[in-house]
C-alpha positions as MATLAB code, in Angstrom:
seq = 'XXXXXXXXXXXXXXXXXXXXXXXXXXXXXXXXXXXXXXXXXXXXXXXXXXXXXXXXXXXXXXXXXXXXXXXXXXXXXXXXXXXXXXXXXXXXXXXXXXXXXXXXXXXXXXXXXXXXXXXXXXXXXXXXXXXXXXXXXXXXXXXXXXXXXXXXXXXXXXXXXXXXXXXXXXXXXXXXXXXXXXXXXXXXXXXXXXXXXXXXXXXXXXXXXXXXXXXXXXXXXXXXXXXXXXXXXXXXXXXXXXXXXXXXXXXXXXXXXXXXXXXXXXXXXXXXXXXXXXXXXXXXXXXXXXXXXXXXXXXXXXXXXXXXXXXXXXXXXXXXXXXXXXXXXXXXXXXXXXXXXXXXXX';
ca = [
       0.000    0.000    0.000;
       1.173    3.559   -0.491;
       2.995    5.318    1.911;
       1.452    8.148    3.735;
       2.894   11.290    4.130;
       3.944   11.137    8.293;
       2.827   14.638   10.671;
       6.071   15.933   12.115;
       6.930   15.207   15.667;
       7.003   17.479   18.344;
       3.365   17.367   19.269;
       2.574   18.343   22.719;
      -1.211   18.444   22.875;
      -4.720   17.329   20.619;
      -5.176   20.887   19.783;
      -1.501   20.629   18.119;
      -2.003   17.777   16.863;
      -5.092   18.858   15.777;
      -3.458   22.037   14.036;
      -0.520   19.667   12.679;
      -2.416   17.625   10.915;
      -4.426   20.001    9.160;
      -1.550   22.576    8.007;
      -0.213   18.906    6.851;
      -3.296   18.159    4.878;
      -3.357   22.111    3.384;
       0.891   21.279    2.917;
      -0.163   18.028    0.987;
      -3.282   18.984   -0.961;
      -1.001   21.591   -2.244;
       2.341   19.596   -3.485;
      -0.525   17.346   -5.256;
      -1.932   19.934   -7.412;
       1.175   21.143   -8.125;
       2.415   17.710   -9.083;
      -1.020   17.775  -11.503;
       0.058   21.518  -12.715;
       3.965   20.412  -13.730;
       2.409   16.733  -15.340;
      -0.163   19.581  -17.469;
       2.987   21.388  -19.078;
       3.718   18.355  -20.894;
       0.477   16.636  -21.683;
      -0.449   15.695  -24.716;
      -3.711   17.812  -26.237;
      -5.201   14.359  -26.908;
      -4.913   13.363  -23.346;
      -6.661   14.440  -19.941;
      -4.775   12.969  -17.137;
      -4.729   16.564  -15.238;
      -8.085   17.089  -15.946;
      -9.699   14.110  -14.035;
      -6.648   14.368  -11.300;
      -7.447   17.859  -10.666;
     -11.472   16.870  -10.548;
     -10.750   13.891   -7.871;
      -8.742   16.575   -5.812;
     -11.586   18.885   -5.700;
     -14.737   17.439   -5.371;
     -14.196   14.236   -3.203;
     -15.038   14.903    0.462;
     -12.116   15.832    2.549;
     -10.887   12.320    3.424;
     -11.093   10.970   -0.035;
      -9.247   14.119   -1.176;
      -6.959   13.342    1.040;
      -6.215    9.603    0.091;
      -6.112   10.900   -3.701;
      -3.223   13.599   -2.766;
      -1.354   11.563   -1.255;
      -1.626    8.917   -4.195;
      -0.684   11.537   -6.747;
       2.337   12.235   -4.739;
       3.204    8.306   -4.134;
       2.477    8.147   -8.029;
       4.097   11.126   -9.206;
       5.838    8.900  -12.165;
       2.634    6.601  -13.108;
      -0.310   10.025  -13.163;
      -1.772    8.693  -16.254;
      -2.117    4.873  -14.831;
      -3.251    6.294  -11.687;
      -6.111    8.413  -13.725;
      -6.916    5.597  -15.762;
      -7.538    3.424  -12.565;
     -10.031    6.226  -11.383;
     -11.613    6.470  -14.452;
     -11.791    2.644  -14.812;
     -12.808    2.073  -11.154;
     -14.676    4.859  -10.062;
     -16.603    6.793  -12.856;
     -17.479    3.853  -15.080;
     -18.732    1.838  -12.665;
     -20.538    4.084  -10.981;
     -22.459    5.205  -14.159;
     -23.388    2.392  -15.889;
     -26.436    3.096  -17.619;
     -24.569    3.963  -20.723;
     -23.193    1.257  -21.425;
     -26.372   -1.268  -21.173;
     -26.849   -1.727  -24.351;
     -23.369   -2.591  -25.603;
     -22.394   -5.094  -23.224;
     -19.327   -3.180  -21.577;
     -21.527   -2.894  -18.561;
     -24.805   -4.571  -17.831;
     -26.887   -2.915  -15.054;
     -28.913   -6.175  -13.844;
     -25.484   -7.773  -13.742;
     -22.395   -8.867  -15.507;
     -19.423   -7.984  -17.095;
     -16.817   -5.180  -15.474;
     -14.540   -3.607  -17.935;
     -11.575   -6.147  -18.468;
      -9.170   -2.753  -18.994;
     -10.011   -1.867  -15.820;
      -6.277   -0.904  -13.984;
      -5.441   -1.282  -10.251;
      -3.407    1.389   -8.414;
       0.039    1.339   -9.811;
       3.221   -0.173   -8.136;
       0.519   -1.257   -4.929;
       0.403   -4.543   -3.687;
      -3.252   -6.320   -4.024;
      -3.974   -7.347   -0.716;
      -6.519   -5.232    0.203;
      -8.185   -6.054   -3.465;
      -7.443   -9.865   -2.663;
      -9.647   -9.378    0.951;
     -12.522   -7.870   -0.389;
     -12.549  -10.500   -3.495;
     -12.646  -13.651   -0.885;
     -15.506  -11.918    0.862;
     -18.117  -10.497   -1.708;
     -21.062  -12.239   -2.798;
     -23.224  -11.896   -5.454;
     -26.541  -10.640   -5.133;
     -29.485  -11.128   -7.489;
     -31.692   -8.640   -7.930;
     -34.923   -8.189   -6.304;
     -36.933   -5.261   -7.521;
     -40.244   -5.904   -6.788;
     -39.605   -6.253   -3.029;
     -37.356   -3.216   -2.407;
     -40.052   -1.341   -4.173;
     -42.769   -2.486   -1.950;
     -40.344   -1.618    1.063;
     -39.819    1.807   -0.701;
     -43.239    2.693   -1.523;
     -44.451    2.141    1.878;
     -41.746    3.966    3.677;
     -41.997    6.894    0.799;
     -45.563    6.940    1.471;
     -46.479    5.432   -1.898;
     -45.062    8.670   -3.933;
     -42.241    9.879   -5.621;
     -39.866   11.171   -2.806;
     -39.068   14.520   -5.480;
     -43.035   15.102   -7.611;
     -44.719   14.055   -4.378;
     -46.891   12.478   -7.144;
     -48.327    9.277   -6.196;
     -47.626    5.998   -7.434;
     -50.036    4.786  -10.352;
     -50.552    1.508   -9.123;
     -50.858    2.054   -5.104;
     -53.457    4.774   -6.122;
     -55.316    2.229   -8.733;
     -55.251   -0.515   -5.252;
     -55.939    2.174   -2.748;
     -57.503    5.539   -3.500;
     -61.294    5.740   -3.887;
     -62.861    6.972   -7.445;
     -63.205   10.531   -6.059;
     -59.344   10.374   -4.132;
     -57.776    9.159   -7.482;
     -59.376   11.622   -9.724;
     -57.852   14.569   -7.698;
     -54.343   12.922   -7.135;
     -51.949   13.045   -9.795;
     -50.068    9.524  -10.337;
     -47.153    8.576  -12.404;
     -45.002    5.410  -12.528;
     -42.764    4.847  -10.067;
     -39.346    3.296   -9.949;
     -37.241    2.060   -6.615;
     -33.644    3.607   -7.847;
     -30.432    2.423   -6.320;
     -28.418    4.641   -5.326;
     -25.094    2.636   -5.557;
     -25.683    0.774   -8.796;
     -26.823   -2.761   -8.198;
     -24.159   -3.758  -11.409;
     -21.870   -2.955   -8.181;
     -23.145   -6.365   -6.630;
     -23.426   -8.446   -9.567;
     -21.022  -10.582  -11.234;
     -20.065  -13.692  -12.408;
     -17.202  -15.735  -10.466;
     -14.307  -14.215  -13.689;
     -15.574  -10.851  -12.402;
     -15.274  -11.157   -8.586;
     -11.556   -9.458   -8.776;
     -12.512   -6.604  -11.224;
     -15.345   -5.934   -9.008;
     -13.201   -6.763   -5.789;
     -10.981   -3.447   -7.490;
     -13.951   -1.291   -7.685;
     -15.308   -1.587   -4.153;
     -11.491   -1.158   -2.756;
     -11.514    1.779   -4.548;
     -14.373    3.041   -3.500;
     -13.627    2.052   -0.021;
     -10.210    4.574    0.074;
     -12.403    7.039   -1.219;
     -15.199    7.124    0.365;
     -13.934    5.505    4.284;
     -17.789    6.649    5.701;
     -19.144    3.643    3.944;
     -16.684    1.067    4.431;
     -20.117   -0.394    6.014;
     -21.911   -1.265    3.251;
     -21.190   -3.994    0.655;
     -22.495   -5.990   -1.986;
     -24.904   -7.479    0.721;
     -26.944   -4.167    1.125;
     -27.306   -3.260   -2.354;
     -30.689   -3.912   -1.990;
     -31.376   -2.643    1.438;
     -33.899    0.285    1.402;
     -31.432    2.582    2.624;
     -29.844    2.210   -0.824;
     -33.249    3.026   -2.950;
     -35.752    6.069   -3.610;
     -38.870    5.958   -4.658;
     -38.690    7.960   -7.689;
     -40.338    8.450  -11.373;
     -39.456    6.871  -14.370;
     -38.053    9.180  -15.900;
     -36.304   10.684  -12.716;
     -34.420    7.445  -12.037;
     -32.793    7.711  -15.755;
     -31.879   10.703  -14.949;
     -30.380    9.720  -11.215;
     -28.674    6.509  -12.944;
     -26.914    8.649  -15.377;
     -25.764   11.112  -12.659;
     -27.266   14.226  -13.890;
     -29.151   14.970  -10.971;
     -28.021   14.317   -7.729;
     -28.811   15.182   -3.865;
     -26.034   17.082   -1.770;
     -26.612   16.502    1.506;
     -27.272   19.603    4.338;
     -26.481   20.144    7.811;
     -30.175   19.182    8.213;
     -31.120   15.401    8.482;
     -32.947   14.314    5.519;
     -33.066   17.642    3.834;
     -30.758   17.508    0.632;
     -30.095   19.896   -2.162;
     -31.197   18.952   -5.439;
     -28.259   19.022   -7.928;
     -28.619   18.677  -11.597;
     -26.409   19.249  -14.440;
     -26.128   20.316  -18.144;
     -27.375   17.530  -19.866;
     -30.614   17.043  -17.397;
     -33.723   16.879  -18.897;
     -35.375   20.259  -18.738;
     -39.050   18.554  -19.273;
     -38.874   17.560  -15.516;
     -37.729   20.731  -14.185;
     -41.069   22.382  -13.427;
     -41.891   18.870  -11.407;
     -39.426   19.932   -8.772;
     -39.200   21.727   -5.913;
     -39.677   25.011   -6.175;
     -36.931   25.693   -3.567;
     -34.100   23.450   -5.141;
     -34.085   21.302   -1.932;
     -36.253   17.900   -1.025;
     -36.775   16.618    2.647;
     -37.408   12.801    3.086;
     -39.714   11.680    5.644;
     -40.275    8.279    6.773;
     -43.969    6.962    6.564;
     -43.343    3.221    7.820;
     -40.768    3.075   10.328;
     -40.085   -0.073    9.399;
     -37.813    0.625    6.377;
     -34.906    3.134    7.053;
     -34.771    6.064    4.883;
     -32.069    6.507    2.051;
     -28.052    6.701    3.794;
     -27.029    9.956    3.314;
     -23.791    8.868    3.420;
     -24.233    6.786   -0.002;
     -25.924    9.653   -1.425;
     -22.446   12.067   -0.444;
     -20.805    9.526   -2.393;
     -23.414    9.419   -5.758;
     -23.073   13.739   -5.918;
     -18.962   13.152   -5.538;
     -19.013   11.092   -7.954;
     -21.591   13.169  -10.039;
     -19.203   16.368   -9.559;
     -15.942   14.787  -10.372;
     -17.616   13.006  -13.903;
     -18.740   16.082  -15.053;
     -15.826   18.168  -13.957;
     -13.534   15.676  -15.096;
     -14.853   16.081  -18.751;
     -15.621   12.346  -18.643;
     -19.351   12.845  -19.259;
     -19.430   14.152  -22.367;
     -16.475   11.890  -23.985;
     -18.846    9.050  -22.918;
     -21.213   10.073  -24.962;
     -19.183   10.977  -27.635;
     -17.962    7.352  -27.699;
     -20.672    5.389  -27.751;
     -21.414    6.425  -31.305;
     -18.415    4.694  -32.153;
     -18.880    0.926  -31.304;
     -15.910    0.005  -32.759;
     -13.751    2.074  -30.678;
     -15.390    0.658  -27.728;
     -14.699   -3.095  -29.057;
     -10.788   -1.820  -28.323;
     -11.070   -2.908  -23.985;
      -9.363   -6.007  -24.307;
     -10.622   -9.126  -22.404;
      -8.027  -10.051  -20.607;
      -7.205   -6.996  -19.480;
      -3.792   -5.647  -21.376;
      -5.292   -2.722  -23.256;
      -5.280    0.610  -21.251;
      -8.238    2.322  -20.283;
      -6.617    5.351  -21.374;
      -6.626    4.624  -24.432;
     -10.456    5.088  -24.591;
     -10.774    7.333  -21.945;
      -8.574   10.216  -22.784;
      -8.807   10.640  -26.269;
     -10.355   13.823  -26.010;
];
């Protein structure tokens, strides 16, 4: 594993150590963007290595940051590996919806991309754990939905409209004719493609979830096991959840519980906009206390992740590449052709 940088000694007190370690992080948040600045001088117009570096640096949470300025500095030789294993293990994965229909990544479970790169120069023990211990789930929509809907009240947690098919079973004539329904969806919020795979894809996943474990140490908690635990699901539209899967709108949490700001980006649909709070901010309140309400901790990680795809450029190059299947055919199966190679052709 990659060294840390160490605080100096001399530390008399908490509150020193307190203010050590923080002019320490400030100290090494700042040699890693100037690592990222010098690696830019030289880069390639074709290529986007300080791009998604510099995106990872400022829009994880402070922890994650951390872990990714200290890898840049660990890595200072091997930047574009080290992107490519972000790109590879972070933002693909965690925006899979894309690639459904092609086969590089199947939502309802399957194949991880085979050019998908570890860290470089680290051992794999901590990839080797997590592959010995994760278990494949299958997927089980029609129950998390039913433990959604009643928790959510049987609506969409963002229209507040009401689910078509609770109102058809529930609502009277009269109620139904002065409630507006729509079709409802229960949308992960970690992808359930995170939790399945096939036994030749445990160790690509096992590479994603140690990824996102160094990244994101609040949910070092959850695994493949939850995916379909309520806390990872919202009740939400149709046409909302696309939009959620593909990470252009997202929910920042606040300093108050429950109450998140709703985040959405460029490419969002503006159809739904009006549908929306009025107020840019959605509260969640549970209506069956049996059924916990979504982890604000996962959904810290879905709007990082959101920030640093779109900052990162990534977003858009996706998009530009899947109109070119035959690029796409170039991620080699067993794993020797770098991501890079799609991924920063800009």
């Amino acid at each position: 594993m990659a060294d840390m940088i160490s605080p100096p000694g001399g530390i008399s007190s908490p509150d020193d150590m307190m203010s050590s370690l923080s002019s320490l992080g400030t100290l090494t948040a700042t040699l890693a963007h100037s690592l990222v600045e010098d690696y830019a001088k030289n880069e390639p117009p074709s290529e986007s290595t300080s791009r998604i570096l510099n995106a990872f640096l400022d829009h994880l949470p402070p922890d994650g940051s951390a872990v990714i300025a200290n890898d840049i500095i660990n890595k200072k030789d091997d930047l574009r590996q080290l992107a490519d294993h972000y790109v590879s293990s972070i933002l693909i994965p965690s925006n899979p919806a894309p690639f459904n229909n092609i086969g590089i990544v199947r939502a309802g479970g399957g194949r991880t991309p085979k050019a998908i790169s570890a860290r470089p120069g680290d051992d794999m023990d901590g990839v080797d754990n997590i592959a010995s211990t994760i278990t494949p789930q299958r997927r089980d929509q029609t129950k998390l939905k039913f433990d959604c809907l009643a928790r959510d009240g049987n609506r969409c947690l963002l229209t507040r409209a009401y689910d078509v098919n609770k109102a058809d079973e529930i609502l009277s004539d009269e109620e139904r004719r002065n409630t507006t329904t729509l079709m409802t969806e229960a949308a992960h919020i970690m992808p359930f493609s995170l939790a399945a795979f096939d036994e030749p894809d445990r160790r690509y996943k096992a590479i994603v979830w140690e990824a996102i474990y160094r990244m994101f140490p609040d949910i070092r908690s959850f695994s493949p096991d939850d995916i379909n635990d309520p806390r990872n699901a919202l009740t939400m539209y149709a046409g909302l959840h696309s939009e959620f899967g593909k990470l252009e709108l997202c929910f920042e949490p606040t300093t108050t519980s429950n109450r998140y700001r709703i985040k959405t980006y460029r490419k969002f649909s503006s159809f739904y906009t009006p549908h929306l709070p009025s107020d840019g901010f959605v509260t969640f309140t549970a209506h069956d206390g049996r059924y916990p309400l979504p982890d604000p901790k996962l959904l810290s990680v879905h709007a990082s992740v959101g920030a640093v795809l779109h900052a990162s450029g990534i977003a858009e190059y996706i998009e530009r590449i899947l109109g070119d299947r035959d690029e796409l055919r170039c991620l080699a199966h067993n794993g020797s052709t770098q991501i890079g190679v799609l991924m920063m052709a800009f």
